[in-house]
N, C-alpha and C positions, 0 to 999 in steps of 0.2 A: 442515467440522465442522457435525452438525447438532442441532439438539435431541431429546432425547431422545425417543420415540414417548410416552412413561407422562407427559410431561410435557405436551402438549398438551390432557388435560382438567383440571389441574390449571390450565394457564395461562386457559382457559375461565371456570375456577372463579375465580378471584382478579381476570377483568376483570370479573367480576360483584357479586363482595361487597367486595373489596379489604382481604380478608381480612391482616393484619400477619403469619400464622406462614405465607400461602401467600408472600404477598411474599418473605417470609425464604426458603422453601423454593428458589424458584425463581431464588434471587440466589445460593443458594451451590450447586445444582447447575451453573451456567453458568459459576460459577468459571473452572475449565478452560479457556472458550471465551476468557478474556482473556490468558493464557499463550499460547494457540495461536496467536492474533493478534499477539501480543509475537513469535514467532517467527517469525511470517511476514514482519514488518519488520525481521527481522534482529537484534533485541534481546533478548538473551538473559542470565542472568542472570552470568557474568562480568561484567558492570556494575556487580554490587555493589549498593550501595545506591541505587544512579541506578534500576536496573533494580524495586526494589522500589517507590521512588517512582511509575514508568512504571505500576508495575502494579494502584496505589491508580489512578493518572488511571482506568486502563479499568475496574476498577470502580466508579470512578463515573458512568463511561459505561455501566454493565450495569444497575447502580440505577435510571438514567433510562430505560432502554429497557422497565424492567419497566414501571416507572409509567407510562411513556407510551405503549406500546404500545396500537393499536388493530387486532384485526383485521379491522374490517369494511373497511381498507384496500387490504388482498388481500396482503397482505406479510407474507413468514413472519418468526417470530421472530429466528430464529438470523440471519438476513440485517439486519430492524433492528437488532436489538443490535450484531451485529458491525460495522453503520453508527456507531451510539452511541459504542461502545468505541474503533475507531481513531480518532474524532474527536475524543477527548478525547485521546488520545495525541499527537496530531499539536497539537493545541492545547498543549498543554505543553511539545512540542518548541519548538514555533514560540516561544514568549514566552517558555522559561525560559533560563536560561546553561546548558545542560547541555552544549553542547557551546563547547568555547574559540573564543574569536573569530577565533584565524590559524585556526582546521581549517575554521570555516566559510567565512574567506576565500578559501583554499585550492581548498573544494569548489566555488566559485562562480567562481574562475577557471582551473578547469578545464572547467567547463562550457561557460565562454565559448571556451576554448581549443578543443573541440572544434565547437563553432560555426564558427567561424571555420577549422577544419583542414578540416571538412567543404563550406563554401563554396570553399575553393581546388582540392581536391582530386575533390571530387564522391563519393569514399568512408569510409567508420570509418577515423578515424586508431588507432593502432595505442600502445601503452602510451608505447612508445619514441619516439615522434612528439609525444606531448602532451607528454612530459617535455623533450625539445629544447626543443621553442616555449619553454618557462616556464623551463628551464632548471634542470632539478629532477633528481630521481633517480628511476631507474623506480619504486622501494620507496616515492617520496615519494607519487607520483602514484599507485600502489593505495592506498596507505592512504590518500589524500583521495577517490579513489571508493570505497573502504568509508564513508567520511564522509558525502561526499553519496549514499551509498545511504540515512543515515539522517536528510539532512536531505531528507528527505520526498519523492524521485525513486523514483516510481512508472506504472506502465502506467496506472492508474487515472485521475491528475493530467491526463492528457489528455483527459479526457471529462467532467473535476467541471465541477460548475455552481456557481455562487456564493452558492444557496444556505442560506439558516441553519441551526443546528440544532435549532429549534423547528418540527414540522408537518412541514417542507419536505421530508426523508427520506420520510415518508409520501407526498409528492407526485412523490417522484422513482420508488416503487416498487409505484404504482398498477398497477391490473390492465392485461396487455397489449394486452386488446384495444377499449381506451379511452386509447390512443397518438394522439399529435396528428400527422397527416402530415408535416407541416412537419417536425416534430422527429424521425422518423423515417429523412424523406429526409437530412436535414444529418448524424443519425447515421450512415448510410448512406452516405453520401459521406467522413465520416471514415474508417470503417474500413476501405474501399476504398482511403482514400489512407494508411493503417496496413499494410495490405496489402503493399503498393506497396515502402516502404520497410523491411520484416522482409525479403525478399529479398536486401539491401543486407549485414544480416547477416552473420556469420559460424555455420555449423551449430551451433556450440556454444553459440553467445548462443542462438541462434532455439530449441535446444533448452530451454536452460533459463526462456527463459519459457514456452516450453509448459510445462513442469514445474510453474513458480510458477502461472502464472495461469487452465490447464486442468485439471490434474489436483490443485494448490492442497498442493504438495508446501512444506516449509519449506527455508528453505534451508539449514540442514544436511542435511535429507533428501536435497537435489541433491546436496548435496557428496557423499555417502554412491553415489547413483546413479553417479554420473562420479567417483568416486574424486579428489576433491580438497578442502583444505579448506573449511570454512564461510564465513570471507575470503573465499576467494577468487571465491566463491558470487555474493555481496557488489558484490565489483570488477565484477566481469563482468555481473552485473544492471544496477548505476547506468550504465554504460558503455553500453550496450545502449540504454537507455532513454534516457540523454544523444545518442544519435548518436541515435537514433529523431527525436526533437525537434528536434534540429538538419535533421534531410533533412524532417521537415515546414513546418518555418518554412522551409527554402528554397524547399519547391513551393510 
C-alpha cells in the first residue's frame, strides 16, 4: 500500500510550513494504511476492543511518522510510516497483557519444541510431531502457532537491527547507493543462507510467504487464494517462520 500520488505535494507542503490543517490532512488520509498493517499481522477486528486499542497504538505511529518525516532521507512515506506504525504495535504487544500468559507460554514452547524437533531430525516437524513432544492436542498446537504468529514471528525479525525508534529508521532506509559493503555482504550472506533453508519448506508454506512478503497479500487474502481459513493462514505462517529459524540457528 502506497501513498497516495495528490498527497506527495501536499506532504512537500507541510514539511515546509508545518502547517496544523496539512498535518490533520495527511494523518486521516493514511488512516487506512494502519488497518492494512493490522491485517497484515494477522489482527483483525474480531478482537474487539483489544483490536481498537491496537489500532490507536499505529496511529500514533502514523502521528510520528508525519512529524518526523524527512525526505531529504531518500525514504518514501508510506515505507517510513508503515516503519512507525508496526513499531508502535509491536511495542504494545510486547509490554501490554494482551495476550494471557499460558498462550504466551505455550507459543514459546513450541518454538523451542520445534528447535529442538528440527536439530534431531534435520527437517519441519510436522503439527502432529510438536504436539507428541509437548503432549498436546494438534487443535492445541494451531491455536498456540496462531499465538505466536501474533507474538511477533515474523520474516522481517531476521534481519531487525537493534535500532531505536528515533532517526535510526531513517538510517536503516538511506539511499541504496550509499550502502556500507560490509553490511551488504553480511546481508548477502543471510539471505543466501534464507535461501538455503525455504527449500526445506513445504510448497504451501514457501507459497504463502511469497504471497505475504512479495506480492504483501494479507492473510485473509491467502486464505481466500488457497481456499482455506484465515487461522489457518496464521498457523502455517508462524510455523514456517519458526522452522526457518530453527534450520538457521543450526547452520
Amino acid at each position: 500500500m502506497v501513498m497516495q500520488m495528490e498527497s506527495a505535494g501536499m506532504l512537500e507542503e507541510f514539511v515546509t510550513s508545518r502547517a496544523p490543517e496539512l498535518r490533520e490532512k495527511l494523518v486521516l488520509q493514511s488512516v487506512p494504511l494502519v488497518h492494512y498493517l493490522l491485517a497484515r499481522m494477522g489482527l483483525n477486528q474480531e478482537l474487539g476492543s483489544d483490536y481498537e486499542d491496537l489500532a490507536h497504538q499505529g496511529l500514533i505511529g502514523l502521528i510520528e511518522a508525519v512529524d518526523h518525516f524527512d525526505p531529504r532521507m531518500g525514504a518514501r512515506f508510506s515505507t517510513y510510516a508503515s516503519l512507525r506504525i508496526r513499531g508502535k504495535i509491536l511495542d504494545y504487544l510486547r509490554t501490554s497483557d494482551w495476550m494471557p500468559r499460558a498462550a504466551r507460554k505455550r507459543a514459546r514452547l513450541i518454538q523451542k519444541t520445534i528447535n529442538t524437533l528440527w536439530s534431531e531430525n534435520l527437517r519441519e516437524p510436522t503439527d502432529d510431531e510438536i504436539a507428541v513432544r509437548l503432549g498436546l492436542h494438534v487443535d492445541e498446537i494451531q491455536k498456540g502457532l496462531a499465538d505466536a504468529n501474533r507474538v511477533l514471528v515474523s520474516l522481517d525479525a531476521l534481519m531487525e537491527t537493534d535500532a531505536g525508534p528515533e532517526g535510526s529508521l531513517h538510517e536503516n532506509l538511506r539511499d541504496e547507493k550509499q550502502a556500507n559493503p560490509a553490511d551488504v555482504a553480511e546481508a548477502g550472506s543471510l539471505i543466501e543462507q534464507m535461501g538455503s533453508a525455504l527449500l526445506n519448506l513445504s510448497e504451501r508454506e514457501r507459497l504463502i510467504l511469497s504471497l505475504y512478503y512479495t506480492d504483501e497479500l494479507t492473510f485473509r487474502e491467502i486464505g481466500k487464494v488457497l481456499e482455506i481459513t484465515e487461522s489457518r493462514v496464521c498457523q502455517l505462517h508462524a510455523r514456517a517462520i519458526l522452522s526457518l529459524k530453527a534450520m538457521m540457528n543450526h547452520d
